[in-house]
N, C-alpha and C positions, 0 to 999 in steps of 0.2 A: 504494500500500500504506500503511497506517495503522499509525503503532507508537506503543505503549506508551510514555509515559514517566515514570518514576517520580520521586514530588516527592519531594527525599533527608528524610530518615527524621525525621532530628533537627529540622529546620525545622515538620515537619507537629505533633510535639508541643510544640515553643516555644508555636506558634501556636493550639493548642488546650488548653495549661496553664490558659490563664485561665477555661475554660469548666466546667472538675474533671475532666477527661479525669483518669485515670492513665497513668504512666506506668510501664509493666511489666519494662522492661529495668533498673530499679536492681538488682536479683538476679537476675544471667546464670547459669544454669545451678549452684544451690547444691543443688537436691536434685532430683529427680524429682516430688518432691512440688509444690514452691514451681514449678518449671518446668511443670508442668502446669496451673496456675493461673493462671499470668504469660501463660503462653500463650490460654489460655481471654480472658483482661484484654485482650490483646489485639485477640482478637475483638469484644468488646463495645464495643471503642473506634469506632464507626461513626460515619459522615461524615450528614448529613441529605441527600448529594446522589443517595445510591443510589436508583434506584426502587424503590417496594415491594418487599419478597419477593425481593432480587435481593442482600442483604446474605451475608457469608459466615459461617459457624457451626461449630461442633467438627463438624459431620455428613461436611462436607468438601464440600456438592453445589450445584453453580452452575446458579442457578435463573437460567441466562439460555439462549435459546434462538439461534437466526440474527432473527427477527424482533424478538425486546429487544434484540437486540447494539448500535444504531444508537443507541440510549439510555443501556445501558449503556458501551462505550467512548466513544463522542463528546461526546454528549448531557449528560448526566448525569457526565460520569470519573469514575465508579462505581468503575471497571479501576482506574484508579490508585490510591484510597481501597483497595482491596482489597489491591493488588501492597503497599503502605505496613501493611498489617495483615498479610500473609504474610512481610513481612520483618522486623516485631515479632516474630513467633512463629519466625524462624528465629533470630533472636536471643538470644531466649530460650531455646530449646531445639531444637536444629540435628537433633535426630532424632524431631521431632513428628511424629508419624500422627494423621491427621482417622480418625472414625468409620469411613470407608469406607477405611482403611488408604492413601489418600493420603499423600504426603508434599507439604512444601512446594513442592519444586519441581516435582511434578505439577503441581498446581493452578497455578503461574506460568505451565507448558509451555501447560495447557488455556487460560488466561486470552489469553497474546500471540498461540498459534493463533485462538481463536477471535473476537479481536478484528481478526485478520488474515482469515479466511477464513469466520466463523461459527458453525464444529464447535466449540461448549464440550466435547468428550468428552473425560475424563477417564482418562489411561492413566497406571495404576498402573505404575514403573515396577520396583519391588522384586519378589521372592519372599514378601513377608511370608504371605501368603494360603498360598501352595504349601507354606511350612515348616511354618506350622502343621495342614495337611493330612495333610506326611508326619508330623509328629510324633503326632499322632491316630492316622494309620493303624497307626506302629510300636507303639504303646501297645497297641491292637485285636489286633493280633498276635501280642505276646508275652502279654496273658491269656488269647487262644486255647492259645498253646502250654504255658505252663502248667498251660492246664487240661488238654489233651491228657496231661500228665506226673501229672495226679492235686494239682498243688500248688493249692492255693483262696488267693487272697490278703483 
C-alpha cells in the first residue's frame, strides 16, 4: 500500500519564498473576504511537478483518473504538492467549500483513497447541497401558501 506523505507546510514555503510564491497564511481567518482570497492564493501557489491538467483549483475537481494516478502520486508527488495546498486553505479558512461544495477534507479523503486504491471520487461529506434544497423548497412553499391566502408578496 502506498501513502501519502505530507512535506510539513512551513518548510515547503521557506523553500519557495525565494521564487515570489506568496505566502497566504499571514491573515488566518480576518474576514470572509480576505479568507476567500488567501485561500484562492493558495491554490495558485502550484509546484511545476504536477502533470498537466492535474493541478487543483476553486472548482474542487481532481483531474486525475486510476490511469494518471501512477504519475500523479508516485511519479510526479503531485499528491503531496496538492495535500500542502489543501492545508494552506484549511489554514486559512477551516470552512472553505470548493465550487463543487467540497470541503477540504473531502478532497484529502479523495486524494489518500485514491492514491491508495485509484477511485479519485469525491464524496461530499456535508448536507450543504440538501440545506440549500430544503431551504429553496420551504421558500417555494410558503409563496405557494400565501398565494393560496390571497397575500402577493
Amino acid at each position: 500500500m502506498w501513502r501519502v506523505n505530507l512535506v510539513p507546510y512551513a518548510c515547503y514555503y521557506m523553500d519557495h519564498a525565494a521564487s515570489g510564491e506568496e505566502n497566504p497564511t499571514g491573515e488566518v481567518n480576518l474576514n470572509k473576504n480576505t479568507a476567500y482570497n488567501n485561500a484562492l492564493k493558495c491554490l495558485t501557489n502550484q509546484s511545476s511537478v504536477c502533470p498537466s491538467g492535474t493541478s487543483l483549483n476553486e472548482s474542487g475537481l481532481l483531474h486525475v483518473n486510476a490511469s494518471s494516478s501512477n504519475a500523479y502520486c508516485r511519479t510526479s508527488n503531485c499528491a503531496n504538492q496538492t495535500l500542502i495546498q489543501l492545508r494552506c486553505v484549511s489554514l486559512v479558512w477551516r470552512d472553505f467549500r470548493f465550487n463543487n461544495d467540497a470541503s477540504v477534507s473531502d478532497l484529502e479523503s479523495a486524494i489518500t483513497t485514491g492514491c491508495t486504491n485509484g477511485n479519485f471520487t469525491i464524496t461530499i461529506t456535508n448536507d450543504a447541497i440538501r440545506v440549500r434544497q430544503m431551504t429553496s423548497s420551504i421558500l417555494i412553499i410558503t409563496i405557494i401558501i400565501l398565494g393560496f391566502m390571497g397575500i402577493t408578496i
